[in-house]
C-alpha positions as CSV (number, residue, x, y, z in Angstrom):
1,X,166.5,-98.7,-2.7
2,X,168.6,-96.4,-4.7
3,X,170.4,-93.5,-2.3
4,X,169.4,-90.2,-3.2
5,X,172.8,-89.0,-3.5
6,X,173.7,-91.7,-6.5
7,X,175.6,-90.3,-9.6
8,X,173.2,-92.0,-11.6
9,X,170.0,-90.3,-11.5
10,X,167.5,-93.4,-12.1
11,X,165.4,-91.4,-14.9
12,X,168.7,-91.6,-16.6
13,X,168.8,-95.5,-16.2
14,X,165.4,-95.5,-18.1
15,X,167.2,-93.7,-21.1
16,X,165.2,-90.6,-21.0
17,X,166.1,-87.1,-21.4
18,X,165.7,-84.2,-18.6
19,X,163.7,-82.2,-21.3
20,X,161.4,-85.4,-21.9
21,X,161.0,-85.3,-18.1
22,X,160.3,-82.3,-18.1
23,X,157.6,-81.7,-20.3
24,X,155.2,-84.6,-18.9
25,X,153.0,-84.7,-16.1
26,X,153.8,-87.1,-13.4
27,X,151.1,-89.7,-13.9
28,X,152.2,-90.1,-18.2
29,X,156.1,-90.1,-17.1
30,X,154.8,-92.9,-14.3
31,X,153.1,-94.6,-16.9
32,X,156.1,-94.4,-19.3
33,X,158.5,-95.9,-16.7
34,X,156.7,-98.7,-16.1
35,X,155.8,-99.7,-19.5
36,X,159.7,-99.2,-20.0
37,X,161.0,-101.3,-16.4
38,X,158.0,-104.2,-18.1
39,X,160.4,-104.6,-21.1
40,X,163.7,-104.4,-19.8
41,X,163.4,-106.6,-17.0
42,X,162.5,-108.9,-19.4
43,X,165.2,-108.6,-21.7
44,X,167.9,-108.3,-19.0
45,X,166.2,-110.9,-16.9
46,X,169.1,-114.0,-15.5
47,X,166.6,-116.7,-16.3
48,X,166.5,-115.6,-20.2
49,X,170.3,-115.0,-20.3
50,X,170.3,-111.6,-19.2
51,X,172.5,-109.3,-17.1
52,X,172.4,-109.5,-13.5
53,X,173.6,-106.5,-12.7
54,X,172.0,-104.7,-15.2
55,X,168.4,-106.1,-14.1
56,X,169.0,-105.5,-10.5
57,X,169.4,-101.5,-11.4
58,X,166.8,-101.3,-13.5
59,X,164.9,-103.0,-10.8
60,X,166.6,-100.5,-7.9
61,X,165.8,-97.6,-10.3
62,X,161.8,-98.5,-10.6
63,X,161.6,-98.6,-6.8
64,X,163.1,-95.1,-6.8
65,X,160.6,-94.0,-9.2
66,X,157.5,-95.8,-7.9
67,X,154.9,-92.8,-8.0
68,X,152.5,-95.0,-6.3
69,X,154.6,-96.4,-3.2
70,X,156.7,-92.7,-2.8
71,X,155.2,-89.7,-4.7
72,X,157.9,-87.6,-2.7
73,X,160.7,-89.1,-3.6
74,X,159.6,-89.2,-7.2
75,X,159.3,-85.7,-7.2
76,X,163.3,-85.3,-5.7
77,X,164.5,-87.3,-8.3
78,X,162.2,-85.6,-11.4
79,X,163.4,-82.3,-9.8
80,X,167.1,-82.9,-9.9
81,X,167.1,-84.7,-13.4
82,X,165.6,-81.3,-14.8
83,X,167.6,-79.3,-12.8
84,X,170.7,-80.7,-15.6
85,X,168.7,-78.3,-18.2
86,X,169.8,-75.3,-16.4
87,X,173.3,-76.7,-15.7
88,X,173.9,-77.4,-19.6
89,X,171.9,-74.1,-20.2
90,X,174.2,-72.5,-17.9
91,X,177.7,-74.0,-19.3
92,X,176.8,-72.8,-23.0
93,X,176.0,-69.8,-21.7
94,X,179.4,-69.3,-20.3
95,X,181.5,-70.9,-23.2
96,X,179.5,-68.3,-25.2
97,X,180.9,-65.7,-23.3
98,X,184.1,-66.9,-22.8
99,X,184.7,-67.0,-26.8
100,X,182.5,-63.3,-26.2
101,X,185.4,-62.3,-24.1
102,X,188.5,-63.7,-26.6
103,X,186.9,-61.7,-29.4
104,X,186.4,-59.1,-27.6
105,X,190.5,-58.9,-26.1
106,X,191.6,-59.4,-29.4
107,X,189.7,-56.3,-30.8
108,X,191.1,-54.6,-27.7
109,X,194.4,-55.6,-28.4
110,X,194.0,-54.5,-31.9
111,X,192.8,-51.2,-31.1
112,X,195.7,-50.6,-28.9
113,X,198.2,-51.4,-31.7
114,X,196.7,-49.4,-34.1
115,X,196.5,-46.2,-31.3
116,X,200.0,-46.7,-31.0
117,X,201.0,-46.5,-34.6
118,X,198.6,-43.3,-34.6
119,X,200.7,-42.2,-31.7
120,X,204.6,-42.7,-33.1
121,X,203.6,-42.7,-36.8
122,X,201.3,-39.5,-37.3
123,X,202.4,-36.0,-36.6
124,X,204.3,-35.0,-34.0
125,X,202.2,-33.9,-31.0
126,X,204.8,-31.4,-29.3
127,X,205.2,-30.0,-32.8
128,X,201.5,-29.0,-32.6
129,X,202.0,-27.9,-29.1
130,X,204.9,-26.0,-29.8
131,X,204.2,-24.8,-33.6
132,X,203.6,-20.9,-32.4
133,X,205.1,-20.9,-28.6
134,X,207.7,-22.9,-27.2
135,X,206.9,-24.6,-23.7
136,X,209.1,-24.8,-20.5
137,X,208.2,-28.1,-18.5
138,X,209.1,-28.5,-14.8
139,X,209.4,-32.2,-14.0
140,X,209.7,-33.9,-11.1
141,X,212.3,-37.2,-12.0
142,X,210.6,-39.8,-10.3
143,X,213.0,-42.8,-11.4
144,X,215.9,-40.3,-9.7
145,X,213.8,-40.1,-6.8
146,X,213.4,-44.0,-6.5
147,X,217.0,-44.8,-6.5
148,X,218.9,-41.5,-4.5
149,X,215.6,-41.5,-1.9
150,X,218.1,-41.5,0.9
151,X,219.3,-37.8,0.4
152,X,218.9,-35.0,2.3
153,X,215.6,-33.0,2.0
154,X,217.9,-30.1,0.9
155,X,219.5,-32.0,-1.5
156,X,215.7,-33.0,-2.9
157,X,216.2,-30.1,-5.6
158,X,217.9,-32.1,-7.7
159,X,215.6,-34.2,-8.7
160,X,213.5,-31.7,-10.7
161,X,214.6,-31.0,-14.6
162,X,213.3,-29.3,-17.2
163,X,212.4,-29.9,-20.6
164,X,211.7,-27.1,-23.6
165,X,209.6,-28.4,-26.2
166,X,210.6,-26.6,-29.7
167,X,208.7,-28.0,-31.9
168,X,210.2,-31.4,-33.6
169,X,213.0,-31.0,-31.0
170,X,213.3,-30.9,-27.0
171,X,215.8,-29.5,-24.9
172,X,216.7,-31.5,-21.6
173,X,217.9,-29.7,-18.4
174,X,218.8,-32.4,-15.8
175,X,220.2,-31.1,-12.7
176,X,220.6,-34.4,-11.2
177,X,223.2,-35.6,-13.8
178,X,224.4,-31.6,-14.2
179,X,223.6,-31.8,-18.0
180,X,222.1,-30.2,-21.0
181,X,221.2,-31.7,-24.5
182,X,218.8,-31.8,-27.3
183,X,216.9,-34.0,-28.8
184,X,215.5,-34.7,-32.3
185,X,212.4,-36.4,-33.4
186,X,211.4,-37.1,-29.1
187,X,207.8,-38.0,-29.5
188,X,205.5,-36.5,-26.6
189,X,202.7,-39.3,-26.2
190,X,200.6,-38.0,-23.6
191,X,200.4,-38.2,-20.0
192,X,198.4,-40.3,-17.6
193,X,196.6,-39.2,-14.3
194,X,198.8,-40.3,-11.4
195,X,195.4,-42.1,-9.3
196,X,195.2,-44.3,-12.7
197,X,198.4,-45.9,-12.8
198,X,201.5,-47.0,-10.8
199,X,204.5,-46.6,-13.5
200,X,207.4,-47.8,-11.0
201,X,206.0,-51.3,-11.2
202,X,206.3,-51.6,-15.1
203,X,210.0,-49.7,-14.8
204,X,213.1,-51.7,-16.5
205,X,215.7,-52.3,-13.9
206,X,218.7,-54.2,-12.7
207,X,220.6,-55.0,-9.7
208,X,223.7,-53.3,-8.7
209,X,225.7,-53.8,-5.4
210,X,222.6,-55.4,-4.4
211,X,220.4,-52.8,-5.3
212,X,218.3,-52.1,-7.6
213,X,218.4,-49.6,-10.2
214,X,215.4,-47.8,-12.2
215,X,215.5,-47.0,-15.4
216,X,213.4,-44.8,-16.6
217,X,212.2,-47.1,-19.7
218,X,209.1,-49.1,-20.2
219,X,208.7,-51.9,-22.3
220,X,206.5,-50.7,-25.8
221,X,204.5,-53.8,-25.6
222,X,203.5,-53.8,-21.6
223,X,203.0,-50.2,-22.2
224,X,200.4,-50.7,-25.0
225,X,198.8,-53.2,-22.9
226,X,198.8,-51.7,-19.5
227,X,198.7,-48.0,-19.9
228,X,197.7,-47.2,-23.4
229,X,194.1,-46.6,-22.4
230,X,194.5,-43.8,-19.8
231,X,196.8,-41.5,-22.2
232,X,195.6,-38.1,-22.5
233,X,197.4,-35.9,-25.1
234,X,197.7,-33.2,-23.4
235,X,200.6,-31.7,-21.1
236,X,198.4,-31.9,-18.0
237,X,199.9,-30.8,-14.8
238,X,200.4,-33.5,-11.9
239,X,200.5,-36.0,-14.2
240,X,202.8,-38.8,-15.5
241,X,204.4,-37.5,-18.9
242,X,205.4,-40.3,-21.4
243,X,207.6,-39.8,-25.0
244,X,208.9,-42.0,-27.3
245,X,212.0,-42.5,-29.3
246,X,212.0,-43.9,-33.0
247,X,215.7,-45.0,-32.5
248,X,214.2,-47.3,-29.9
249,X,211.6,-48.6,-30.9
250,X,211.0,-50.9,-27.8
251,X,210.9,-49.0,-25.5
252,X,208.9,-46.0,-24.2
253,X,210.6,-43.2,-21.9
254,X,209.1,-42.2,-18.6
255,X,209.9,-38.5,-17.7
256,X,208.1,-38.0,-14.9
257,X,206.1,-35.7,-12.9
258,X,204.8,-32.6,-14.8
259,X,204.8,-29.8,-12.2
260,X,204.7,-27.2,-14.2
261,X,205.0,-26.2,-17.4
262,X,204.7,-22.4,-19.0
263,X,205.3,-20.2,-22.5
264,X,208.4,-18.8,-23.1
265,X,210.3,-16.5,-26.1
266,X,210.4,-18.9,-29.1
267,X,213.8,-16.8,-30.3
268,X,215.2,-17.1,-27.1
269,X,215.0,-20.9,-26.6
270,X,215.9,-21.7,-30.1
271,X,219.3,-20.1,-29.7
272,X,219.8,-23.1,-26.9
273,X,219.3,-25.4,-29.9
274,X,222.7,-23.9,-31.5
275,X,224.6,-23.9,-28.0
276,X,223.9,-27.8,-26.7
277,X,225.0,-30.9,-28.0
278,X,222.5,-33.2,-29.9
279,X,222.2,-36.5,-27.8
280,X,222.9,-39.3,-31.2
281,X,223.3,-42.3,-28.9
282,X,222.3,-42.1,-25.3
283,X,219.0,-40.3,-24.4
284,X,217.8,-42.4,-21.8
285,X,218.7,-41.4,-18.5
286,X,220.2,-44.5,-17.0
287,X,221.1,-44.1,-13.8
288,X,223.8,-45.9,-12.8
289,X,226.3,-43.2,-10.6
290,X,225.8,-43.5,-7.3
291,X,228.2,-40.8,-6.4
292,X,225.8,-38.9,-4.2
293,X,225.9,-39.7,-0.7
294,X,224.8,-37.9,2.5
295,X,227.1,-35.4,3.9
């Protein structure tokens, strides 16, 4: 007798379908079967030239399917042969979602393009910001952080900056790297909530002296994909502030911290404008001195 466990279900050596099996009653599939094992035995018989092999399955397969001699085991075999209904059911159900979800990440990934060329290509969001007031940010520098993390506590001060937004133009005060610039055309794009994201791990950086070095540049692509979703824009305190410059264009700058951030006199910042240089080539802060040590 045919194990139970064959690959070959014997309904299947009959040449009939699960949904045929399916939709008649045990006595007419019986019926069926035999009227079916009556003509091929003949055909494949060895005394009229037929297949041995053949003949012995089709005879192995009728004594699995003998309703008479085991209705049980009839019932196992019907079972499990309509069972494939649900299995194929199943699969096009999931290679209809799977071409679901590939429609549905390229409209994602479309609708994150097109947010970012809303972002760097309509107006200026600090200009908004700053068309009446001009703003006075407080930013913790986490990239400085991440690569002098073995100063002193009192030396810790250093790592906060602060940036004056004047509407189409910033102002950068880094005490880290003891400078003061402007910058033109320095696109706010929003910030993120710090519980949504983890910007260190997207962070360009290189090794030096066997360490490494953080920049404080993201890729514009992985940035789009990764973190495009969660930007807010709005300056929202205790959250990660993000800006971008058009003189590159693949990358997106990652300030830091926003700790604080607060109005000040419009004439009195915009004479800073006429008293510190404009950055033209370098306005990323690359970090690469490792001057400061502990005393």
């Amino acid at each position: 007798m045919r194990s139970k466990n064959s690959k070959t279900n014997p309904f299947e050596v009959f040449g009939l379908t699960p949904k045929l099996v399916k939709e008649l009653d045990d006595q007419t599939l019986f019926k069926l079967i035999k009227a079916l094992y009556r003509i091929l035995q003949l055909y494949y018989h060895p005394d009229k030239g037929g297949d041995p092999k053949k003949a012995l399955e089709i005879n192995l397969a009728y004594q699995s399917l003998n309703l008479e001699k085991n209705e049980k085991l009839f019932k196992e075999y019907k079972n499990k042969y309509i069972q494939r209904l649900s299995r194929k059911t199943m699969f096009s159900r999931l290679q209809e979602l799977e071409t679901q979800n590939r429609k549905l990440t390229l409209l994602a990934d479309l609708l994150k393009e097109k947010c970012w060329q809303l972002l760097v290509e309509g107006p200026m969001i600090i200009e908004e910001i700053s068309r009446k007031k001009a703003l006075k940010l407080k930013i913790f520098d986490l990239v400085s952080h991440l690569n002098f993390s073995y100063l002193k506590p009192s030396q810790k001060s250093l790592f906060f900056k602060e940036i004056y937004l004047i509407g189409s133009e910033v102002v950068k005060k880094d005490r880290f790297k003891r400078t003061c610039y402007r910058i033109k055309n320095y696109r706010f794009l929003g910030s993120i909530k710090r519980n949504y994201i983890e910007p260190w791990a997207l962070l360009e950086k290189h090794t030096k002296d066997k360490q490494v070095i953080y920049n404080n540049l993201i890729n514009r692509e992985i940035f789009v994909q990764e973190f495009i979703l969660f930007l807010r824009p709005e300056l929202e305190a205790n959250a990660y502030l993000f800006f971008f410059q058009p003189e590159d264009p693949q990358h997106v700058v990652f300030e830091g911290i926003l700790i604080k951030k607060e109005e000040v006199d419009l004439e009195e910042v915009k004479s800073l404008l006429n008293k510190v240089p404009l950055l033209k080539e370098e306005f990323t802060e690359n970090i690469t001195d490792r001057s400061l040590k502990q005393d």
